[in-house]
N, CA, C and O atoms as CSV, one atom per row, in Angstrom:
chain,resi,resn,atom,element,x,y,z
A,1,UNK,N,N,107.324,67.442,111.698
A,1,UNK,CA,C,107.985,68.628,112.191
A,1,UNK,C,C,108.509,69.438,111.003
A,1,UNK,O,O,109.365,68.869,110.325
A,2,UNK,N,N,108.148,70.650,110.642
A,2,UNK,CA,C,108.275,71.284,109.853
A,2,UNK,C,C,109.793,72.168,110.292
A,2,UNK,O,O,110.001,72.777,111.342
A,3,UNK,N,N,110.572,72.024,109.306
A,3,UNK,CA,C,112.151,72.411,109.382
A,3,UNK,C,C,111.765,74.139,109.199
A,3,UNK,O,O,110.732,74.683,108.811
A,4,UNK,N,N,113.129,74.721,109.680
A,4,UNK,CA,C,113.084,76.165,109.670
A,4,UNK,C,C,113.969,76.919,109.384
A,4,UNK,O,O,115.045,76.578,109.875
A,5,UNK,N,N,114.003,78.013,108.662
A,5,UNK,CA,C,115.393,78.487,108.140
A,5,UNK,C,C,115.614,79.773,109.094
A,5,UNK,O,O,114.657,80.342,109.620
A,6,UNK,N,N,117.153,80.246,109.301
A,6,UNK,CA,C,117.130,81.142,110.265
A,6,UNK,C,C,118.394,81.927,109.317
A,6,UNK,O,O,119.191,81.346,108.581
A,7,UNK,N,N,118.325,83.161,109.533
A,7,UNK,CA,C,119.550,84.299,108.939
A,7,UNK,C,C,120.216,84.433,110.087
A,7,UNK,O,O,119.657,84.563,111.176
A,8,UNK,N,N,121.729,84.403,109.871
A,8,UNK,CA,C,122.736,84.974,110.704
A,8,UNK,C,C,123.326,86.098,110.004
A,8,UNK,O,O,123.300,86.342,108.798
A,9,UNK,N,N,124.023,86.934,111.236
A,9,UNK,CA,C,124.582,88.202,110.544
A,9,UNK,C,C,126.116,88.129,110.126
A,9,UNK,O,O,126.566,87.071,110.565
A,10,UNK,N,N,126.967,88.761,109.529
A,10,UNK,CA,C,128.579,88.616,109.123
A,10,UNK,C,C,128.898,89.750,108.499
A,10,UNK,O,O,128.254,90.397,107.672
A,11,UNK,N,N,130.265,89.991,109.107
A,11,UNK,CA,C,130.874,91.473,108.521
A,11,UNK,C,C,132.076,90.791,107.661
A,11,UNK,O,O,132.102,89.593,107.380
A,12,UNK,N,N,132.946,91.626,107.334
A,12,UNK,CA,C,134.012,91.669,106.520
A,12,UNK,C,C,135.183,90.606,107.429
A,12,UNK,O,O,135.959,89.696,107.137
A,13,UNK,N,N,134.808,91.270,108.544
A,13,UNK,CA,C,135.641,89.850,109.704
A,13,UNK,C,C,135.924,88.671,110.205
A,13,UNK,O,O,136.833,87.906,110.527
A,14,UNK,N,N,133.694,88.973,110.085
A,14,UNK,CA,C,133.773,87.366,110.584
A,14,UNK,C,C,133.453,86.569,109.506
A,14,UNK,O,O,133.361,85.395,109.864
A,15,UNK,N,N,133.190,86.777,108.012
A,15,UNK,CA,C,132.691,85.688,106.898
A,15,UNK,C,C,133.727,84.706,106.694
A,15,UNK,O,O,133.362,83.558,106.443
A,16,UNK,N,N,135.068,84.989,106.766
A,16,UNK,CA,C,135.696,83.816,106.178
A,16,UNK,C,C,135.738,82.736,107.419
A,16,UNK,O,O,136.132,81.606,107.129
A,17,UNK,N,N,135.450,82.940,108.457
A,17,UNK,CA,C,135.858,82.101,110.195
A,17,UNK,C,C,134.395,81.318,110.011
A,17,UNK,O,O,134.170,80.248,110.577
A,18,UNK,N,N,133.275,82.096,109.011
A,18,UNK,CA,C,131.804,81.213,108.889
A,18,UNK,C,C,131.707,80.598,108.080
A,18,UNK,O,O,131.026,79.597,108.304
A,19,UNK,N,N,132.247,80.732,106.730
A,19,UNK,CA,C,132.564,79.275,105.829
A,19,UNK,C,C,133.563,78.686,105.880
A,19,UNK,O,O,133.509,77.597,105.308
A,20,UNK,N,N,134.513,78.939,106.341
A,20,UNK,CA,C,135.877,77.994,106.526
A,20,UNK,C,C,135.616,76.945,107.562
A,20,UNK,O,O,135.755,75.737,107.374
A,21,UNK,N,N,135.128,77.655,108.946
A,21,UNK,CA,C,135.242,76.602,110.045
A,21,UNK,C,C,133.252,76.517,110.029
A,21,UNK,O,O,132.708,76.298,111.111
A,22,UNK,N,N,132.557,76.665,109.037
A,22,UNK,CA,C,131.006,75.421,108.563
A,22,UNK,C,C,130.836,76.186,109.975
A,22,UNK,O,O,130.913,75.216,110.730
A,23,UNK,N,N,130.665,77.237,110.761
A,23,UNK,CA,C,129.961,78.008,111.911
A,23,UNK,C,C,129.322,78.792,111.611
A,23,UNK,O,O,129.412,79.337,110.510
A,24,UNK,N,N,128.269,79.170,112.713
A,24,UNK,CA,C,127.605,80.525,112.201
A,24,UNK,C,C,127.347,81.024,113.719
A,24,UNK,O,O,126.865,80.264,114.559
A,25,UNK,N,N,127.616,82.033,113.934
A,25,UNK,CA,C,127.487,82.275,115.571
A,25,UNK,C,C,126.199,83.676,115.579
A,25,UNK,O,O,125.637,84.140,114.588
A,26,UNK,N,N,126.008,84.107,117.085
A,26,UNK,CA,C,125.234,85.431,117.245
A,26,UNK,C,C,126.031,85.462,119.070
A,26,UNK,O,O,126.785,84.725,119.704
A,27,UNK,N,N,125.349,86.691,119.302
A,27,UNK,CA,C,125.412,86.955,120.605
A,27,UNK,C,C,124.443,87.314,120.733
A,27,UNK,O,O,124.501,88.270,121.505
A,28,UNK,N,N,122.801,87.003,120.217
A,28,UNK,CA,C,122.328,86.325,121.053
A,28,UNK,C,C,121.230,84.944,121.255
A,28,UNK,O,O,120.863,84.391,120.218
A,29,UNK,N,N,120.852,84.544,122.254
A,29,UNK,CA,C,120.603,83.277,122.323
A,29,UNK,C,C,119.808,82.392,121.484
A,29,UNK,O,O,119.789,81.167,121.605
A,30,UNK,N,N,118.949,83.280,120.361
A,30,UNK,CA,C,117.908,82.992,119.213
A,30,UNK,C,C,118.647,81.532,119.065
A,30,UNK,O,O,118.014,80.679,119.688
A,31,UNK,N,N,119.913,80.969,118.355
A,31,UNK,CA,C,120.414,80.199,117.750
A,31,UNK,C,C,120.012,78.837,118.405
A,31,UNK,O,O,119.658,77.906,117.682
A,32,UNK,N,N,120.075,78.674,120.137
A,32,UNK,CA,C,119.737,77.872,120.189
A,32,UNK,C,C,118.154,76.638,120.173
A,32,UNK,O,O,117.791,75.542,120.599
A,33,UNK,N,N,117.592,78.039,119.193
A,33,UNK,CA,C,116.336,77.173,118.608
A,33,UNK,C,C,116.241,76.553,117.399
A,33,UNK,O,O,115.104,76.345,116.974
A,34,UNK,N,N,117.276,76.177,116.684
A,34,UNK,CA,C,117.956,75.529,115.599
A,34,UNK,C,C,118.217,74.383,116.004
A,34,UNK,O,O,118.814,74.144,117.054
A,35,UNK,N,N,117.625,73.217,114.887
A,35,UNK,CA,C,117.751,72.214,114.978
A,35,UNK,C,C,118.608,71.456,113.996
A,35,UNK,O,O,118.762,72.163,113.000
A,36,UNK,N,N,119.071,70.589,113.909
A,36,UNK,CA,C,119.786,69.933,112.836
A,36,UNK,C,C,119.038,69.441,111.871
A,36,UNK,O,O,118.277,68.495,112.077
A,37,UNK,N,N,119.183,70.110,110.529
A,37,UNK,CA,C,118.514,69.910,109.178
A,37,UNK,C,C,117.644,70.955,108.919
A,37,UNK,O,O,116.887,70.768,107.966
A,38,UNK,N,N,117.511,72.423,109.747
A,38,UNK,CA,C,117.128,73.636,109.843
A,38,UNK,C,C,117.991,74.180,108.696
A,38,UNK,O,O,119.079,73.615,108.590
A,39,UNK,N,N,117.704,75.272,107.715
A,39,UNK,CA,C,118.118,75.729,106.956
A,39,UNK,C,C,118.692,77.008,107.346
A,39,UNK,O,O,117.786,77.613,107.919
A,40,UNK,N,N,119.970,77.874,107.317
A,40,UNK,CA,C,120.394,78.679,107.436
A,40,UNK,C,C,120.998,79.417,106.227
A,40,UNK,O,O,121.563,78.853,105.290
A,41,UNK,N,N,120.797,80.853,106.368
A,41,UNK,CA,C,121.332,81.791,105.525
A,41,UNK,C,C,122.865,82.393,106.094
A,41,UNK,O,O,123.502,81.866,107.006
A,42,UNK,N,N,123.326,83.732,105.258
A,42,UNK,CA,C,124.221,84.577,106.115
A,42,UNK,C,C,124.024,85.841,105.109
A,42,UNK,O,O,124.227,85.976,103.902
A,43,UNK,N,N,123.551,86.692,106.108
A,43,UNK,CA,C,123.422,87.986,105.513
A,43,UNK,C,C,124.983,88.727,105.897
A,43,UNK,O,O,125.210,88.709,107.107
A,44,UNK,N,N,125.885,89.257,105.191
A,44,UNK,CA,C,126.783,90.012,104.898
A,44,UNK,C,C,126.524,91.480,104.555
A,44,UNK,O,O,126.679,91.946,103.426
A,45,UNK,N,N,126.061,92.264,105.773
A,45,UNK,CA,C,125.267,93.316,105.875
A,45,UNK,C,C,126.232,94.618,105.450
A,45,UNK,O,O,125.782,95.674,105.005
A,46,UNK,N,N,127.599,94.342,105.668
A,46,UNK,CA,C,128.802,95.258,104.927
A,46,UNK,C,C,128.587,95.432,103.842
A,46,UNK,O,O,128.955,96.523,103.408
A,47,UNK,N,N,127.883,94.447,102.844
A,47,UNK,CA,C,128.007,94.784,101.352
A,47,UNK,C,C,126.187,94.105,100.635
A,47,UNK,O,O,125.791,93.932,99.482
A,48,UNK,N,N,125.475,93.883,102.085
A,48,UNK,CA,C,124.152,94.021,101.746
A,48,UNK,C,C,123.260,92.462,101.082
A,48,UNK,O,O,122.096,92.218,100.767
A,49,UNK,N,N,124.529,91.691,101.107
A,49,UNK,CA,C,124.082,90.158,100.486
A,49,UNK,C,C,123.763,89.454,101.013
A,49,UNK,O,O,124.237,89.371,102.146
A,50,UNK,N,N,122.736,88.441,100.578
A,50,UNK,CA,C,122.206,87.848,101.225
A,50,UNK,C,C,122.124,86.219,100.683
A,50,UNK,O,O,121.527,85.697,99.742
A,51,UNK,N,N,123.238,85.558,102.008
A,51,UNK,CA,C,124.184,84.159,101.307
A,51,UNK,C,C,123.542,83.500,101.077
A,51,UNK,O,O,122.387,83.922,101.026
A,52,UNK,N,N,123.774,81.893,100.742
A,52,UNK,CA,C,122.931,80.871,101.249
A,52,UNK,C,C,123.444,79.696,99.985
A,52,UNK,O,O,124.116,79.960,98.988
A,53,UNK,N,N,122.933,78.458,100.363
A,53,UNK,CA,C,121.951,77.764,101.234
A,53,UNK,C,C,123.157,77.113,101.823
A,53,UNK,O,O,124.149,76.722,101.208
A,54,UNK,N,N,122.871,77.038,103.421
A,54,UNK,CA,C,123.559,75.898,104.456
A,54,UNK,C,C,122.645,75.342,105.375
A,54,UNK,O,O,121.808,76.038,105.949
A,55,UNK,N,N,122.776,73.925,105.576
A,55,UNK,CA,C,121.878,73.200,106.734
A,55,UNK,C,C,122.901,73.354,107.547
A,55,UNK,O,O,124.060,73.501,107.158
A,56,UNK,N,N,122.389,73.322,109.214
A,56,UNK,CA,C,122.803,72.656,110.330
A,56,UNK,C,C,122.880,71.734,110.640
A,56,UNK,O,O,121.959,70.931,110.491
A,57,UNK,N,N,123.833,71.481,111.121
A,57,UNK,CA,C,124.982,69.892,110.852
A,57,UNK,C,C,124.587,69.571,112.468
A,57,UNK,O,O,124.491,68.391,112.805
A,58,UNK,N,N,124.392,70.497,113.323
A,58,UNK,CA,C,124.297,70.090,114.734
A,58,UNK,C,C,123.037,71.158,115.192
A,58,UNK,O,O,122.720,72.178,114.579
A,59,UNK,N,N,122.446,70.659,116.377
A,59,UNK,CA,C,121.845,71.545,117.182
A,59,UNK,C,C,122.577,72.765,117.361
A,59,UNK,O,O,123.804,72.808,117.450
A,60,UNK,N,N,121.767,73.814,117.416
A,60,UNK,CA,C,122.013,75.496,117.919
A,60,UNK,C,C,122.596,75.132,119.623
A,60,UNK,O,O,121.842,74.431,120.298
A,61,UNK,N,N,123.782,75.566,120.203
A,61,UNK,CA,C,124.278,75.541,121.221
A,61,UNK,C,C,125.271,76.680,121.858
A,61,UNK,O,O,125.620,77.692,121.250
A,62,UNK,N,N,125.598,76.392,122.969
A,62,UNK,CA,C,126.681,77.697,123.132
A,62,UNK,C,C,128.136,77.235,123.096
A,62,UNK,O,O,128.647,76.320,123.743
A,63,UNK,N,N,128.466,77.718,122.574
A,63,UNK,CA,C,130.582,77.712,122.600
A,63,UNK,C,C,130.942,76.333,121.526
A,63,UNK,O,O,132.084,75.875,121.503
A,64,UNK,N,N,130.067,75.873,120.843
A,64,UNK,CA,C,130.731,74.606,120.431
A,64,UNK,C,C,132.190,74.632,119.927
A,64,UNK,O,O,133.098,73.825,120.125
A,65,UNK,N,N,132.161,75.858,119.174
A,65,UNK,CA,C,133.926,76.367,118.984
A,65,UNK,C,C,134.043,77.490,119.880
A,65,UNK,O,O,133.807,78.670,119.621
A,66,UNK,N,N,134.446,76.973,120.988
A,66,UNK,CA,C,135.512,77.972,122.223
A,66,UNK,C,C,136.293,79.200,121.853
A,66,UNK,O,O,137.158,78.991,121.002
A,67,UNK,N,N,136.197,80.337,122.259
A,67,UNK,CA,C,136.934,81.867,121.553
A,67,UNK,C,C,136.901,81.963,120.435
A,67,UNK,O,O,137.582,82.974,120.263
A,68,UNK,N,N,136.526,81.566,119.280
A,68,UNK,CA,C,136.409,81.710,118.034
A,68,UNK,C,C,135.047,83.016,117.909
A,68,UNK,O,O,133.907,82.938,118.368
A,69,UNK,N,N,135.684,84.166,117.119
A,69,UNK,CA,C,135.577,85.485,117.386
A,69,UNK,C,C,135.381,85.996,118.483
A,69,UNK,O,O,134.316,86.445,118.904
A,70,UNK,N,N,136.768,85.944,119.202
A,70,UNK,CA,C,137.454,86.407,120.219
A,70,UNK,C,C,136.180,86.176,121.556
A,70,UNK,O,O,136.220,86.626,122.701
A,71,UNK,N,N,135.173,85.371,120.948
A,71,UNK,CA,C,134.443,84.951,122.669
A,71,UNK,C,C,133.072,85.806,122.258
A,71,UNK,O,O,132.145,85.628,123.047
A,72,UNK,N,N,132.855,86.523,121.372
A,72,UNK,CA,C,131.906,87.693,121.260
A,72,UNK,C,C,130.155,87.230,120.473
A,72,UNK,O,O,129.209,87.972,120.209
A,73,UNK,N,N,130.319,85.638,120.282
A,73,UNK,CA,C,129.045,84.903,119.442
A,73,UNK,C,C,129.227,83.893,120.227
A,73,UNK,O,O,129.887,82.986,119.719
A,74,UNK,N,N,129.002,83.789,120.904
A,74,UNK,CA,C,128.886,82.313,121.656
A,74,UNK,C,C,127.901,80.929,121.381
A,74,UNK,O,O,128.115,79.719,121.467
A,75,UNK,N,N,126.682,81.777,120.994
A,75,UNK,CA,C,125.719,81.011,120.400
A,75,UNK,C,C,126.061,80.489,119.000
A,75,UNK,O,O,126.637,81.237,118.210
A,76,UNK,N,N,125.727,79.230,118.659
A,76,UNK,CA,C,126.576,79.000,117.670
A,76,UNK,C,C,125.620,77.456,117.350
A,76,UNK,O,O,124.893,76.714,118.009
A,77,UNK,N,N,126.233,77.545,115.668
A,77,UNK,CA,C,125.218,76.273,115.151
A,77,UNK,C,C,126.604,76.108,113.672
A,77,UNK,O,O,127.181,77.002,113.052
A,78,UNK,N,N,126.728,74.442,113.549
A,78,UNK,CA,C,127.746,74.321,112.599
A,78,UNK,C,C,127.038,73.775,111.654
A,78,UNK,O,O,126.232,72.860,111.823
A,79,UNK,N,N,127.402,74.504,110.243
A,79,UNK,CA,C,126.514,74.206,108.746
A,79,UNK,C,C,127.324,73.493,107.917
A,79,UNK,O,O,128.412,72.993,108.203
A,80,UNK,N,N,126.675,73.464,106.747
A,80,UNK,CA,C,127.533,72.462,105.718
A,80,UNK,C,C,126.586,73.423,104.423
A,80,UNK,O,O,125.495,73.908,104.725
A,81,UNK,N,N,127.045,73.558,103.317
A,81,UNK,CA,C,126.778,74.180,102.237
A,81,UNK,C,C,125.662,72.962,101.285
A,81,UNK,O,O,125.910,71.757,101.231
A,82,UNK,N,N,124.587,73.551,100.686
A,82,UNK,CA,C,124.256,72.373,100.575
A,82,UNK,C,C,123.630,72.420,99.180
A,82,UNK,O,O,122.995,71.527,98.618
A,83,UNK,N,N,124.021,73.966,98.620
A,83,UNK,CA,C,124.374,74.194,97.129
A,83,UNK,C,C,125.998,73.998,96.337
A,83,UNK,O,O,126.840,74.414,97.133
A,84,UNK,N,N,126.370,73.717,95.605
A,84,UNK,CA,C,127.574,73.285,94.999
A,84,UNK,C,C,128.480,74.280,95.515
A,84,UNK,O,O,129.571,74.036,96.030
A,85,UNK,N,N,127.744,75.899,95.275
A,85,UNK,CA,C,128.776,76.758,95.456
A,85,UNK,C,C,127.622,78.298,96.691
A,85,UNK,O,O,126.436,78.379,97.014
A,86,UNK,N,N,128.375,78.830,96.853
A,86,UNK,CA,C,127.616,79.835,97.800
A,86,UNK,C,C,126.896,80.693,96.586
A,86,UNK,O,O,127.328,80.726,95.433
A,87,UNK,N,N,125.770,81.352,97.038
A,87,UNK,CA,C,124.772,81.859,95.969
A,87,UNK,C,C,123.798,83.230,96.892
A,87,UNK,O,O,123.119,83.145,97.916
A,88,UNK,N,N,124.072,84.283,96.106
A,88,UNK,CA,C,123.589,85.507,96.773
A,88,UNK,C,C,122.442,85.160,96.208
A,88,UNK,O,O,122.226,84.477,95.207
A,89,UNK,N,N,121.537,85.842,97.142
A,89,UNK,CA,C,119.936,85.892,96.730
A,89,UNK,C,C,119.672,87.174,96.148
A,89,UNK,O,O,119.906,88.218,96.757
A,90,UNK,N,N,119.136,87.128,94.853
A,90,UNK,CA,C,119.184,88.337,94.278
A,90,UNK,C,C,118.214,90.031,95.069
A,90,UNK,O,O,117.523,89.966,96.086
A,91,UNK,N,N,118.386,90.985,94.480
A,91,UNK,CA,C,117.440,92.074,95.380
A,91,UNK,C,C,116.184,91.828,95.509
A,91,UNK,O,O,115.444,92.019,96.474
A,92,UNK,N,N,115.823,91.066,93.718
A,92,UNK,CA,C,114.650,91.331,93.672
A,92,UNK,C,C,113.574,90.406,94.780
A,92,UNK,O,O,112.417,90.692,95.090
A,93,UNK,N,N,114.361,89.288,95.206
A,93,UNK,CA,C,113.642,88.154,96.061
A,93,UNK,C,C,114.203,89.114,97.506
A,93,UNK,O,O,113.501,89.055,98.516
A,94,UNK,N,N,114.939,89.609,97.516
A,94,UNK,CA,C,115.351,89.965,99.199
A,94,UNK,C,C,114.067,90.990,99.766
A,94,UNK,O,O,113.533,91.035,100.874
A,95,UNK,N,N,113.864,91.635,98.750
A,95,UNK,CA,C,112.802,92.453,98.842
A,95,UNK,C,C,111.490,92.106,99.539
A,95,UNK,O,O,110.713,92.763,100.232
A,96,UNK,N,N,111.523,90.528,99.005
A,96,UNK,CA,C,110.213,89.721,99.914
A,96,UNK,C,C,110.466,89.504,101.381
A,96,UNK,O,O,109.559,89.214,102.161
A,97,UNK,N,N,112.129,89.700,101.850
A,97,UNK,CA,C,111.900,89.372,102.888
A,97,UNK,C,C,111.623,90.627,104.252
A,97,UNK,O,O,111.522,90.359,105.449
A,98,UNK,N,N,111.565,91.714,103.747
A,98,UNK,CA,C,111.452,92.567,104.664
A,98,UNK,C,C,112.500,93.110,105.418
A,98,UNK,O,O,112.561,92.895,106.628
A,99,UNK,N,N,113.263,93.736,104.880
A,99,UNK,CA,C,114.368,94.049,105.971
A,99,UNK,C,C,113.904,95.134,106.265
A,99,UNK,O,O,113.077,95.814,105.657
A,100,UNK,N,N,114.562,95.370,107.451
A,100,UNK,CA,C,114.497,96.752,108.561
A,100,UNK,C,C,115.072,97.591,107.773
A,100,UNK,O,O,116.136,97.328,107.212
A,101,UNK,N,N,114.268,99.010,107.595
A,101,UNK,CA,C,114.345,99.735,106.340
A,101,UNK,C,C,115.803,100.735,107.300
A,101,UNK,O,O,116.706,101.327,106.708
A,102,UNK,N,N,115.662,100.673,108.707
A,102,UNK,CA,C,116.558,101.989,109.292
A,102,UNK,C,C,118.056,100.904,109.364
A,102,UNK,O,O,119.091,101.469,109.011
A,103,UNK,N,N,118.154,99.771,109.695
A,103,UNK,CA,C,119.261,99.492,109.459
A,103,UNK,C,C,119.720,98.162,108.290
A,103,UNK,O,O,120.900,97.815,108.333
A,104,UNK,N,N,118.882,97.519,107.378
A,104,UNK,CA,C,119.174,96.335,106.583
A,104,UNK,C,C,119.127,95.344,107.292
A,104,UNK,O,O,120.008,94.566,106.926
A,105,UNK,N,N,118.508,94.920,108.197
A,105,UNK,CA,C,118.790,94.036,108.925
A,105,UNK,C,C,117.484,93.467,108.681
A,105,UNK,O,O,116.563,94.184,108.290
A,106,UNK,N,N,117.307,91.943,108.931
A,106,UNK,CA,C,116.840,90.541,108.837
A,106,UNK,C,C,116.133,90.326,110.210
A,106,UNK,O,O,116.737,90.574,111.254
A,107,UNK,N,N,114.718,89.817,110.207
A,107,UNK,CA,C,114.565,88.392,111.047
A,107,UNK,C,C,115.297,87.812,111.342
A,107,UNK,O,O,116.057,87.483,110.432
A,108,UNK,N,N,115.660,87.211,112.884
A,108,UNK,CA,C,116.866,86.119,112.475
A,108,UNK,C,C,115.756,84.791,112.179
A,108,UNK,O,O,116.542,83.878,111.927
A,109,UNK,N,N,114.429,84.241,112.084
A,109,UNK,CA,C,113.642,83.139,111.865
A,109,UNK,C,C,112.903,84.044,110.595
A,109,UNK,O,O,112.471,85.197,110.587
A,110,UNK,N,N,112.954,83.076,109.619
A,110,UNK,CA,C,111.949,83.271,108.677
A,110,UNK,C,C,110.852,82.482,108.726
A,110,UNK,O,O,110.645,81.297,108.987
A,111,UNK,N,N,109.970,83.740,108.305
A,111,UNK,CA,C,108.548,82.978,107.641
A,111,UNK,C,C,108.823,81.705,107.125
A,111,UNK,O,O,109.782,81.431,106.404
A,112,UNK,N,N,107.642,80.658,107.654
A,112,UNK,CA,C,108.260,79.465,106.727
A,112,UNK,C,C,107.764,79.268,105.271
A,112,UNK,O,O,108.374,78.539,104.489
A,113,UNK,N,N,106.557,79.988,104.907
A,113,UNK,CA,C,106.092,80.244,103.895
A,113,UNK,C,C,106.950,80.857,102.900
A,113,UNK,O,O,106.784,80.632,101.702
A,114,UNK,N,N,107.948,81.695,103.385
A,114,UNK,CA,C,108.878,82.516,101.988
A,114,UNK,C,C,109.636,81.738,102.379
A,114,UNK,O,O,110.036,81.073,101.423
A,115,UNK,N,N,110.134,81.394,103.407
A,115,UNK,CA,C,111.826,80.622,103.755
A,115,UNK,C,C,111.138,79.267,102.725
A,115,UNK,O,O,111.956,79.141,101.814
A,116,UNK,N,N,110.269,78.487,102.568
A,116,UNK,CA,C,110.037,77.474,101.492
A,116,UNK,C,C,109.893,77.783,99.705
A,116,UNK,O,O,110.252,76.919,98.905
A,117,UNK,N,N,109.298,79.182,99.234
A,117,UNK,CA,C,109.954,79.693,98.351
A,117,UNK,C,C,111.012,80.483,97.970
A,117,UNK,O,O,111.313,81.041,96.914
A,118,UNK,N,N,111.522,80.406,99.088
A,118,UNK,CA,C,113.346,81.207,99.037
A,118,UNK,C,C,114.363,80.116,98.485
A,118,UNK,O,O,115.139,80.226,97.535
A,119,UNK,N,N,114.148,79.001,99.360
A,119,UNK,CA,C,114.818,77.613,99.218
A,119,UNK,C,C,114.906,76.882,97.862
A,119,UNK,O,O,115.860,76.505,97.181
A,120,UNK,N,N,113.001,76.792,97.654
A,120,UNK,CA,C,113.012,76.343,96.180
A,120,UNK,C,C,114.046,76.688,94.982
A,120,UNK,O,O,114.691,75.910,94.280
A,121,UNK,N,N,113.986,78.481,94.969
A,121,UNK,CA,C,114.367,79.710,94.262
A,121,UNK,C,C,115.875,79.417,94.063
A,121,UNK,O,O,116.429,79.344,92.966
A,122,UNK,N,N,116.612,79.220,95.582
A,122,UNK,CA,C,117.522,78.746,95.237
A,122,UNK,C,C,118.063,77.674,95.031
A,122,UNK,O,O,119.159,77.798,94.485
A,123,UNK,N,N,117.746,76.629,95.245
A,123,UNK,CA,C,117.643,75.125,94.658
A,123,UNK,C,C,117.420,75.069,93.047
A,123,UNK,O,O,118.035,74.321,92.286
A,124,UNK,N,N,116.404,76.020,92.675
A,124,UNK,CA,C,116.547,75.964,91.115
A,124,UNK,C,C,117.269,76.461,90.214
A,124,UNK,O,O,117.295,76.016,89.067
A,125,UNK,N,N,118.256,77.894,90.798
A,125,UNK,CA,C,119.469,78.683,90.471
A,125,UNK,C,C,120.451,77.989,89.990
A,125,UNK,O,O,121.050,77.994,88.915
A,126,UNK,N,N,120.561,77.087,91.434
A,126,UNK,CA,C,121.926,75.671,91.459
A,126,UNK,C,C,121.563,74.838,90.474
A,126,UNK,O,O,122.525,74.690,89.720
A,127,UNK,N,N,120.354,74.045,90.020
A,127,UNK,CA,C,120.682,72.774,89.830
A,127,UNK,C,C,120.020,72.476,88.573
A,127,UNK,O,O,120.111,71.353,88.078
């Protein structure tokens, strides 16, 4: 079974509630096709970065943390960091991934072909 990396989105609001409490939520249901040991990003679309690396610690589900951003992501998958420290992906690699030119926005499933040289890329940054 070939593992899969998925981008979540985060503003100025919700980033610290997504690395503090190891969550990553959406509103909508994509998340619960995340499996545990699936690779996840977090694009921080306020300032255009693009986070990473975190695995999923649990299956993609709904509410696992109850009202946490006020009820508005329900879908939800809990990560663990799995580089020493959080690590923006530079432009020049974001560029491979295609964002939506009218608003910056992401796939939430990546290719597994770049999501496996994205990973590498950053695995070799870290270590």
């Amino acid at each position: 079974m070939t593992l899969k990396t998925y981008i979540f989105e985060c503003s100025s609001g919700t980033y610290l509630d997504c690395v503090e409490k190891k969550l990553f939520g959406s509103n909508k249901p994509w998340p619960l096709e995340i499996k545990q040991g699936d690779y996840c990003l977090l694009h921080h679309y306020e300032i255009g970065g693009l986070l990473g690396l975190w695995k999923a610690t649990s299956d993609g589900g709904r509410n696992l943390v109850p009202k946490i951003w006020g009820g508005k992501f329900p879908f939800q998958v809990k990560v663990e960091l799995v580089l020493p420290k959080i690590t923006d992906v530079p432009q020049k690699v974001l560029a491979e991934f295609g964002a939506d030119p009218a608003n910056g926005r992401f796939d939430n499933c990546v290719d597994e072909q770049l999501a496996q040289s994205l990973i590498r890329f950053m695995l070799g940054v870290s270590g």
